[in-house]
N, C-alpha and C positions, 0 to 999 in steps of 0.2 A: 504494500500500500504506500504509494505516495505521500510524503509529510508535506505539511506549507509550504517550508522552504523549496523544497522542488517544485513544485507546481509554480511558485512566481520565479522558477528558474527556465523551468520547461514551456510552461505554457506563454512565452514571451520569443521563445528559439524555434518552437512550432509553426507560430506565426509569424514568422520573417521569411525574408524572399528564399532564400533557398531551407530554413529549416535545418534542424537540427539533423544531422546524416550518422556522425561517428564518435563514438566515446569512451573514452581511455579511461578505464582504472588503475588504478597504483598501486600494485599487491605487495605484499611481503607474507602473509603469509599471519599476522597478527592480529588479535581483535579488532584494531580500529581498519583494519584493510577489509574483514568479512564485513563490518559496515558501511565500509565504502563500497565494496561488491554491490553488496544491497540495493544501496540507493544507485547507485552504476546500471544495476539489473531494472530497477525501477523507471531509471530515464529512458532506458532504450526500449522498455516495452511502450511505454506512452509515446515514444517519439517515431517506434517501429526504424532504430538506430541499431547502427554495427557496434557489435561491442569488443572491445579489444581488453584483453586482463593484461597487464606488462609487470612482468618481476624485474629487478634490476640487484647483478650481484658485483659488490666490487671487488676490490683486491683483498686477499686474506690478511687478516692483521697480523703485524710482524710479532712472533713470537721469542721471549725471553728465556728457551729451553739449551742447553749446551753449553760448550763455551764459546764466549765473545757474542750471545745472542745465534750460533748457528745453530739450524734446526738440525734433530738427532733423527737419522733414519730411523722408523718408514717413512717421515713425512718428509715433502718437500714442497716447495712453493707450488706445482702444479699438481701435486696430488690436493692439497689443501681446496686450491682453486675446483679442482674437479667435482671436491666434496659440497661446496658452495654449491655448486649448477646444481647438481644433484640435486640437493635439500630445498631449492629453489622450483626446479622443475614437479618434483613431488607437491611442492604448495600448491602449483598451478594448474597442475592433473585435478586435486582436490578442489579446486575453486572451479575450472571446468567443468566437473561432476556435477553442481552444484547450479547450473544455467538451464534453467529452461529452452526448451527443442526452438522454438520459438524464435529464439534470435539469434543472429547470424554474431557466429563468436570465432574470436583469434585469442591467439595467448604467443606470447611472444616473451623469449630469455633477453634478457639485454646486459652488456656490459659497461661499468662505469661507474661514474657517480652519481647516483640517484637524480640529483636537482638535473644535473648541464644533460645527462644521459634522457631523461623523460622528459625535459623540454626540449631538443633537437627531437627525438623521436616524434612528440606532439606536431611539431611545426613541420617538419616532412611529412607525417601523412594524413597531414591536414585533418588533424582533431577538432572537432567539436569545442568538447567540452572533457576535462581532466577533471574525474575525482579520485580525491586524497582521503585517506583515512587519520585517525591522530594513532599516533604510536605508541607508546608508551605510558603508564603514568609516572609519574615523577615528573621533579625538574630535567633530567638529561634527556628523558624522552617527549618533556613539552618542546625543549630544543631545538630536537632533530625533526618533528615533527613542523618545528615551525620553520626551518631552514628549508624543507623541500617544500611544502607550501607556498612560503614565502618567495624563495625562489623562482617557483614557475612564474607565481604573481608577477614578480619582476621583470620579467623577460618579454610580459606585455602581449606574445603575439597569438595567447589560447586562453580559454576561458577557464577557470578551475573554481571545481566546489571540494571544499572542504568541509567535511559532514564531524559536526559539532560531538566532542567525547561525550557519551553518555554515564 
């Protein structure tokens, strides 16, 4: 079901000359991303919109095991990396399972940094509309939540709804 706040998002994009077509969610994979789905799922059945799920994984964080910081086999920076996609593509299998037959859906792995990585991706394939979910609670994860946000925001050239933590 449609909240308020999407309907005076939706129903404003319906009604313009070409209409709301395509729309990107921001997964990870965490609560506020299955609530971004939600309302993601919500705009493209009202708007009868392509819905695109985008996970984005970036670099493994450098680990303090060994000495001098090197890591101790079996790991290594690409096996690490590997483990990302992995655990990454499993979100998006799950969040695919999760769409109604109904709408025409993509999921897409992407590499990068979240913010610069899903706004290029946005503005090439001419998104619609970007929803965000909030991340974490706490301070580090109102943060990070508000950096990619924010970021898209900034970048000016896609619309982004950022669905309120509950």
């Amino acid at each position: 079901m449609l909240t308020k706040d999407v309907e005076q998002i939706v129903t404003p994009a319906l009604e313009g000359e070409r209409g709301l077509q395509r729309v990107l969610v921001a997964f990870d994979g965490t609560p506020g991303a299955w609530a971004a789905l939600d309302q993601g799922v919500a705009i493209a059945l009202r708007a009868n919109a392509k819905l695109t799920i985008a996970g984005v994984v970036g670099s493994p964080p450098p680990l303090a095991c060994g000495i001098g910081g090197a890591l101790v086999p079996p790991y290594t920076p690409e096996g690490l990396q590997r483990e990302l996609e992995i655990e990454m593509e499993q979100k998006l299998a799950a969040a695919r399972d999760e769409i109604p037959a109904t709408i025409s859906l993509t999921t897409v792995l992407l590499h990068g940094k979240a913010t610069r990585t899903l706004g290029r991706f946005a503005e090439e394939g001419g998104y619609d509309l970007v929803v965000t979910g909030p991340r974490r609670v706490g301070r580090l994860g109102r943060l990070l939540h508000r950096s990619v946000t924010h970021g898209l925001l900034s970048r000016g050239n896609v619309a982004v709804y950022a669905v309120k933590p509950v």
